[in-house]
N, C-alpha and C positions, 0 to 999 in steps of 0.2 A: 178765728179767721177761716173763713168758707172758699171754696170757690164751684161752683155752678157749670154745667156741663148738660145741653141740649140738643136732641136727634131726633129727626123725625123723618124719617127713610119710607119705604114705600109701603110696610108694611107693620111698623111699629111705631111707636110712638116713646121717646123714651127721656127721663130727667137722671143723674148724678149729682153726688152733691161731695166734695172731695174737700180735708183738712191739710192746713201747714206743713201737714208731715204725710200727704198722700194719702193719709188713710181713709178710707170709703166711709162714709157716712149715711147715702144714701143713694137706693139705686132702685127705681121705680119706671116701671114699662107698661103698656096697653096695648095687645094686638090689634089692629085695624080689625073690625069687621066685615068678611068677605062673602059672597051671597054662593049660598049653597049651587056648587055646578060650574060658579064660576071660576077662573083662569089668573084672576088680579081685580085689580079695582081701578076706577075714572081717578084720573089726578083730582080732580074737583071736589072728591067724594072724601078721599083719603086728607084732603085740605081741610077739611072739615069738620071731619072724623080728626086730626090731630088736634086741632083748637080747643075744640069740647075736653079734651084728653090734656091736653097742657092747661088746661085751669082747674082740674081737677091736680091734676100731679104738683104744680106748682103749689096749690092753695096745702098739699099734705105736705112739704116740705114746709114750708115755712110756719106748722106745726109741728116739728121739729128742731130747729131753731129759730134763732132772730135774725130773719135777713139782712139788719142791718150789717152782720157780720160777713154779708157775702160780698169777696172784694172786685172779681172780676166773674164775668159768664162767657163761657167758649161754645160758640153754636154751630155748626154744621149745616154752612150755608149752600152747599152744591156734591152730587156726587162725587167728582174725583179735582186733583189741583190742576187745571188746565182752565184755561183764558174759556175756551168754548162749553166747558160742562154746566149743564144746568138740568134742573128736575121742578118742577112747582111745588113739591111739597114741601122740600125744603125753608121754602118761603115762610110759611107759618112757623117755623120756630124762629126763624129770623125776625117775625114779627113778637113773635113773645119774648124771646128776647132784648130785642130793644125796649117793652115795655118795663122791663126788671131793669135796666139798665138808666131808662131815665129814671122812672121810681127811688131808684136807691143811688144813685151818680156816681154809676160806677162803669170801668169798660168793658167791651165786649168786645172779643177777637174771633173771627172768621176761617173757619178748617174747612176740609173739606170731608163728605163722611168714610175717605178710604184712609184719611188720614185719624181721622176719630177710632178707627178701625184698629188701626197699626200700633197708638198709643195703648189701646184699652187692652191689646194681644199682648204686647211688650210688658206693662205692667201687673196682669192676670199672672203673670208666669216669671215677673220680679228678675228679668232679662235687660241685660243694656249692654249693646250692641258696643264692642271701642272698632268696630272694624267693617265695612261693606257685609252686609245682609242681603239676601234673596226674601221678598215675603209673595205668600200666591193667596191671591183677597179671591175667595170661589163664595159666590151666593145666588141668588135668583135674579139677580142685576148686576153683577159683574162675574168675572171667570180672567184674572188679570193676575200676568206674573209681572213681579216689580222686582227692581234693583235697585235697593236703598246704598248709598252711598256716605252719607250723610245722617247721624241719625241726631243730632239736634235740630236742624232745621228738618229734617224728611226731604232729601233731596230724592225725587222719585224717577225712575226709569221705566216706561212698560218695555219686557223683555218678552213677550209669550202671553200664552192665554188660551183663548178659545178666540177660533176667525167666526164662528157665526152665533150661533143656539149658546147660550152661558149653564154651565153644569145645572141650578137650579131650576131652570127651566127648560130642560131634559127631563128632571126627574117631574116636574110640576104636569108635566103635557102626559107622560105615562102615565102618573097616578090620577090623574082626574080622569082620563080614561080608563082606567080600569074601578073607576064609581069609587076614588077617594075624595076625601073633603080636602080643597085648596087651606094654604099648602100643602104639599103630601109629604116632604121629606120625614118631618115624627114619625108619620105613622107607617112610612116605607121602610123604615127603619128599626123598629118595631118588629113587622112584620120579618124583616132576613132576621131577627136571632134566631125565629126556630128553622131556619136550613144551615144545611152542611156543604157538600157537594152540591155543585147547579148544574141545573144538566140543560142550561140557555145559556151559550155565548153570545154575546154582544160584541162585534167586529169595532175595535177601532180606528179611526180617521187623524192621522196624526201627521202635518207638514212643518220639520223641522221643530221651533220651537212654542208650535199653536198646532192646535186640535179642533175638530170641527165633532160638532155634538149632533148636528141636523141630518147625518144617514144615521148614526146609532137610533136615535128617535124615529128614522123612517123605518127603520129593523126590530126596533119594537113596538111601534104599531102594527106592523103586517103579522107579527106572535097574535095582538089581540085579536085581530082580528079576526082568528082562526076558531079564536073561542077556548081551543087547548093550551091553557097556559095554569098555571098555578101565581097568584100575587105576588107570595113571599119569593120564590123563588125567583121570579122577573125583577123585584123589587133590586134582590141582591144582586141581580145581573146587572143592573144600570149601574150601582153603585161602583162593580169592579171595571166596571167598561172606564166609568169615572174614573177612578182610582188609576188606571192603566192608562190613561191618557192623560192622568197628571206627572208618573211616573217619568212617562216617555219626553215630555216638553221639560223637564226638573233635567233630565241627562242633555238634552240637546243643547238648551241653554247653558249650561255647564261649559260647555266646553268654548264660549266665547267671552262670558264675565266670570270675574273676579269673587267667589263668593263660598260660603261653606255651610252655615246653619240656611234656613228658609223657613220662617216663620208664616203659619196658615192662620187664615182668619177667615172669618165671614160664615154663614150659618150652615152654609153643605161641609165645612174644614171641619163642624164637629161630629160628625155622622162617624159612626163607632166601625162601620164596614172599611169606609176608606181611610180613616184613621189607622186602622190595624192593620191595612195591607200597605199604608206607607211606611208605618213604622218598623213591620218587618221583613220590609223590598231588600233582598240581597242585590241587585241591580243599583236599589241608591247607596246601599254602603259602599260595594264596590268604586262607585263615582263617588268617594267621600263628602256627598251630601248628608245633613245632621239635619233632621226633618224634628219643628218645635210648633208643638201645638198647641193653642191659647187655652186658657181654662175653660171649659162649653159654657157658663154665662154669659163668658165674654167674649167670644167667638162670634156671638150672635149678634142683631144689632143692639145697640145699649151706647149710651151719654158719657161714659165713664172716659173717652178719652179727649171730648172736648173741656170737660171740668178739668183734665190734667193740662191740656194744653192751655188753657187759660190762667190756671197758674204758673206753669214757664213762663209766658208772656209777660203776665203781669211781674216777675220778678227782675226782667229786665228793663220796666219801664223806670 
């Protein structure tokens, strides 16, 4: 007995394939292809670029096993759980999905991919929650602090975050400027291991329990611009600016919800800089914050928590 797990977010492309007893069976991704210089990609393009990419990924799965054994498929029909969120890309695995669904008659239940997010973090890291959680979903399309309340259903709170520029796209806008290949995070990252000391601050913009990324970004374009900059070391500068302004919304919030662990996810949560300066922030232990980081496969985007959610489901039908 299978169960099926589909994501196609703005920049990956991704299938899961999960057994009876949770255990990972298969986990197979495709990065969209992004044109050198550029920033992102057309919804239309990435719609397109996923389809070709889920007949491929699909067709190796099911040289793997026997589909007939796959009981339900969990797809990742919209960015986040809310009435108004929506993304085009999404659409295509919606659609590939329902084709494995009529094919094989079987159901398919609908997450959302913050919430694909949150299972694939939870379970990377073999965590379950008996009591309200903080999770902070940071990637190049969101920058979003959440208050789980609830962790069988995912009852979701946005608590904080970023008010404008989302951490990923901070770091996206610096590194393409400074002549990196979209995305930059890998290789911005990369680059801060060989510095030590920075001798670049980056001012943070921090109002209560959200942070604003768009003057950090206007303070480090005016660096490039100058010509005098070193990469690694700017590199590492955004990252702790990051780091510091997730620090500071992690205390503010604190002190109005109910919460103690704060589970990170999403592909900037696994960068080795801001990792290391969360996890040894004397300021969060002091605020008895317990800062828990997904395993970095699955940090990133990946299928892995729609094939789990589709199993919950199915086992209450």
């Amino acid at each position: 007995m299978y169960f099926l797990g589909i994501d196609t977010s703005c920049y990956t492309t991704s299938v899961a394939l999960i057994d009876e007893d949770e255990n990972l069976v298969a986990d197979e991704r495709i990065m969209l292809k992004v044109k050198t210089g550029e920033r992102g990609i057309r919804q239309s393009e990435a719609f397109y670029q996923h389809i070709e990419n889920l007949d491929a990924l699909v067709e190796k799965l099911y040289e793997i096993i026997d589909p007939k054994k796959i009981k339900a498929v969990g797809v990742s029909s919209k960015p986040r759980n809310n009435p108004d969120s929506y993304m085009p890309v999404f659409n295509s695995g919606l659609h590939i999905g329902n084709i494995v669904r009529m094919s094989l008659g079987i159901p398919m239940f609908l997450l959302s991919h913050q919430e694909n997010h949150i299972l694939a973090g939870l379970w990377s890291i073999k965590f379950t929650p008996y009591r309200p959680i903080a999770t902070y979903h940071i990637s190049g399309g969101t920058t979003e602090l959440l208050h789980i309340s609830e962790n069988d259903n995912l009852n979701i709170e946005i608590i904080g975050g970023s008010s404008d520029l989302k951490a990923g796209q901070f770091i996206d806008r610096v590194g393409v400027s400074m002549g990196l290949s979209f995305p930059c995070g890998r290789e911005m990252d990369r680059l801060s291991q060989s510095v030590g000391d920075i001798g670049i601050i980056i001012p943070t913009s921090v109002n209560e329990s959200y942070a604003s990324f768009s003057g950090p970004e206007t303070f480090a374009q005016k660096v490039i611009k100058t010509g005098k900059y070193d990469k690694a070391q700017l590199s590492k500068a955004v990252f702790i600016c990051i780091a510091k302004s997730i620090e500071e919304t992690l205390i503010k919030s604190k002190n109005k919800y109910e919460w103690e662990e704060v589970l990170f996810i999403g592909g900037v949560s696994s960068n080795s800089i801001i990792n290391d300066y969360l996890s040894s922030s004397e300021k969060i232990k002091k605020n008895h914050i317990k800062p828990i980081f997904s395993e970095g496969r699955f940090a990133v985007d990946n299928a892995l928590g729609g094939a789990i959610y589709a199993k919950k489901r199915y086992r209450r039908c």
